[in-house]
C-alpha positions in Angstrom: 0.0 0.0 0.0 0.9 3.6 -1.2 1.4 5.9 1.6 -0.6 8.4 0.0 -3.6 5.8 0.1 -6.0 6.7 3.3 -5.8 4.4 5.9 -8.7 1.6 5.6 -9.1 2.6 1.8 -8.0 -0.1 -0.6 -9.3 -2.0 -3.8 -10.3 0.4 -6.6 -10.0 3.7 -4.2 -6.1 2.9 -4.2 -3.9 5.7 -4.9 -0.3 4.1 -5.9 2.5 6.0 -7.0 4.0 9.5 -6.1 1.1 10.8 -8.1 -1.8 12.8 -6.8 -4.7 14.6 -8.1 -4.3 18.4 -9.3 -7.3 20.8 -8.8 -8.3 22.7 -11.9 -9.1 26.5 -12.1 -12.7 27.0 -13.3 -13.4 27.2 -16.5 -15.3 30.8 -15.7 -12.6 31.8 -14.0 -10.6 31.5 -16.7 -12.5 33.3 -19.1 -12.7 36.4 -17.5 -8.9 36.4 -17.0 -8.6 36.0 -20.8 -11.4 38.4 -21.5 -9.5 41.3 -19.5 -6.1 40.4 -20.7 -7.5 41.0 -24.1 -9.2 44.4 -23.1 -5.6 45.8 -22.0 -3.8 44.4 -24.7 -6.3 46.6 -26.5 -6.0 49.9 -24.7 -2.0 49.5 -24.4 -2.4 49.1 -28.9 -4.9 52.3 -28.9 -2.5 54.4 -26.6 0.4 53.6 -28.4 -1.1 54.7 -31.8 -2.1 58.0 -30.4 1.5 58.4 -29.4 2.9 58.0 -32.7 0.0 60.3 -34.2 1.1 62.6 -31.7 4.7 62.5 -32.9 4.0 62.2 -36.4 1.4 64.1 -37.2 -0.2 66.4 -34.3 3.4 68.1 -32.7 4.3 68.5 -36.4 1.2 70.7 -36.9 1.8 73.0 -34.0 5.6 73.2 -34.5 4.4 74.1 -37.8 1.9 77.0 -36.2 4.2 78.5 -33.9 7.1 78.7 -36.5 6.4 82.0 -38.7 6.4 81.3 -42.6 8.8 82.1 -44.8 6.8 83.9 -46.9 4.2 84.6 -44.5 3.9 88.5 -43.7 2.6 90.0 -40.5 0.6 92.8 -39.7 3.5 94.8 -37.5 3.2 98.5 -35.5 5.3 100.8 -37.2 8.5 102.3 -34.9 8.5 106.2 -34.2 10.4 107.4 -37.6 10.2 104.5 -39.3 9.4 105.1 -42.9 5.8 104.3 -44.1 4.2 103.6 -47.3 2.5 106.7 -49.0 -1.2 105.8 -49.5 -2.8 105.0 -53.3 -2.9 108.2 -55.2 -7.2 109.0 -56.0 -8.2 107.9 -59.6 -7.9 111.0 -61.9 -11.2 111.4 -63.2 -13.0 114.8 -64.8 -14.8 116.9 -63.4 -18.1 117.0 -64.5 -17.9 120.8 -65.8 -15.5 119.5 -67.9 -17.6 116.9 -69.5 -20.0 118.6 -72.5 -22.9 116.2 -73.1 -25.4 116.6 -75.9 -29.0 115.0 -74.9 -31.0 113.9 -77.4 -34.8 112.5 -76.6 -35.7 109.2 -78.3 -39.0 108.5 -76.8 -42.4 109.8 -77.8 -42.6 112.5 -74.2 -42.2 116.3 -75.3 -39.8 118.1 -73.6 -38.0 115.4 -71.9 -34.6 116.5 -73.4 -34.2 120.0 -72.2 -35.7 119.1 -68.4 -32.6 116.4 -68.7 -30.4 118.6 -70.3 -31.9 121.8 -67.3 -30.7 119.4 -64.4 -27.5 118.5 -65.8 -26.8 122.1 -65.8 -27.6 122.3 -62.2 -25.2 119.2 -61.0 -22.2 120.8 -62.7 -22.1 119.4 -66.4 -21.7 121.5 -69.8 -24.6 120.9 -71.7 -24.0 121.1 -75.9 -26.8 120.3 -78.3 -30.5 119.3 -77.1 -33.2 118.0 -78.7 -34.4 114.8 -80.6 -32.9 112.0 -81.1 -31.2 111.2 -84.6 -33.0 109.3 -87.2 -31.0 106.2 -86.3 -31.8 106.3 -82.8 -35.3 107.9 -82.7 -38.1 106.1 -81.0 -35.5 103.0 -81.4 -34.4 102.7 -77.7 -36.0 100.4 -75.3 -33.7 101.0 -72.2 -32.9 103.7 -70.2 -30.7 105.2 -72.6 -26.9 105.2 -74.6 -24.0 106.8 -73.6 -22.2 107.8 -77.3 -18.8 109.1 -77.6 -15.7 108.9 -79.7 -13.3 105.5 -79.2 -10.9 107.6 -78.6 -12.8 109.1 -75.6 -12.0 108.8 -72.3 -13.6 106.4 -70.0 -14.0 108.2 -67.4 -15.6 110.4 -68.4 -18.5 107.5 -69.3 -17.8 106.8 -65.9 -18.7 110.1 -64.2 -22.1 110.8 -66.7 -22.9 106.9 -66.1 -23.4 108.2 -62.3 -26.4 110.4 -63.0 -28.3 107.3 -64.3 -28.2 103.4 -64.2 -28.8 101.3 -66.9 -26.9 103.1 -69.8 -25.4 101.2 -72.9 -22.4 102.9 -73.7 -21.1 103.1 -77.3 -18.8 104.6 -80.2 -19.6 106.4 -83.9 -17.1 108.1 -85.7 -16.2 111.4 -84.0 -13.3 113.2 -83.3 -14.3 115.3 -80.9 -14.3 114.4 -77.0 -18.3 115.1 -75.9 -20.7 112.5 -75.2 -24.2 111.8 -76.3 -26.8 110.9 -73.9 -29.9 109.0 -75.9 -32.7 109.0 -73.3 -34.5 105.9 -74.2 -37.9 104.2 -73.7 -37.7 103.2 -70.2 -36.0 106.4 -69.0 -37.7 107.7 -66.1 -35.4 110.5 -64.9 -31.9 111.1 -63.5 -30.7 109.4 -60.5 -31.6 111.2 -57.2 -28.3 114.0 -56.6 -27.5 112.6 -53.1 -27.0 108.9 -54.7 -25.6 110.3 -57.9 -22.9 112.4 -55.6 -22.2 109.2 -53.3 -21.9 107.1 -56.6 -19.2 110.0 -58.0 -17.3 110.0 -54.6 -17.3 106.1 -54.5 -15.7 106.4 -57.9 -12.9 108.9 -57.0 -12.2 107.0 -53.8 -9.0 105.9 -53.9 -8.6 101.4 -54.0 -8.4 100.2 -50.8 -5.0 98.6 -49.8 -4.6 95.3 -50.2 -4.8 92.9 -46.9 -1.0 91.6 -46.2 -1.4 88.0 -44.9 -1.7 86.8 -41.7 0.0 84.2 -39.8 
């Protein structure tokens, strides 16, 4: 008899040998165990990726934010007698007494060139022929009316007559001369209202704004 056999225990119950009977974790047990193991093998992965986007990607972009551009140009305070840029010179443009404009009346209304022509006079324009429209033109203008001049004619001042009323189609004949026509057409109503045309004629003369250096 085995001395690891009980005493009074024999026959089938006989434990021979230096062998013995090993207990077993349970099998729930051991799930668990492998169930968490697998959670932090997981969150060690996902921590370790961060780091290396960190590295890669995210210190990169604010080492690339606090270091200033090559060509990158900031708004900066001028010092006391430092030189400064002299601001845009004002667009050129006539005056309107030097603009002579000829108003011709293309629609069917009586009149309706010398009450144009009348307030021209008063906002500062020189006022040539008046009176209706050629042949050519003559009940033949469905807008508000056509700005005609020489090619050779400056455009501003197309500009500063196109100020007194919207809408205008401006064109070229064969003149040498440097006055403008205004053909009032069908759907001319009358001259824009002074205070807009004068805000329209200061907006034109205005010098460009500068342009916005960039920021960092």
């Amino acid at each position: 008899m085995s001395m690891l056999t009980p005493p009074g225990m024999g026959g089938k119950y006989r434990v021979t040998g230096t062998a013995y009977p090993r207990m077993r974790r349970p099998r729930r047990r051991r799930i668990v165990l492998a169930v968490l193991g697998s959670v932090l093998a997981l969150g060690l992965l996902g921590y370790g990726t961060l780091q290396l986007f960190d590295v890669f990607g995210g210190d990169g972009k604010k080492q690339a934010a606090a270091a200033p551009r090559k060509d990158c140009v900031r708004d900066t305070v001028a010092k006391p007698g430092a030189a400064t840029a002299a601001p845009a010179a004002a667009k050129a443009l006539p005056k309107p007494g030097q603009i002579t404009v000829n108003v011709y009346n293309a629609t069917p209304r009586s009149g309706l060139a010398k009450a144009v022509g009348d307030e021209l006079k008063r906002r500062g324009f020189r006022v040539g022929k008046v009176g209706n429209a050629p042949t050519a033109f003559d009940k033949k203008v469905a807008g508000t009316g056509i700005l005609l001049g020489s090619p050779r004619t400056d455009q501003g001042l197309y500009a500063v007559l196109g100020t007194q009323l919207a809408g205008t189609d401006r064109r070229t004949d064969a003149r040498e001369t440097p006055d403008l026509d205004l053909i009032l057409g069908t759907a001319f109503k009358a001259l824009s209202p002074k205070v807009e045309a004068d805000r329209a004629l200061a907006a034109l003369a205005a010098p460009p704004a500068p342009a916005p250096s960039a920021r960092c």
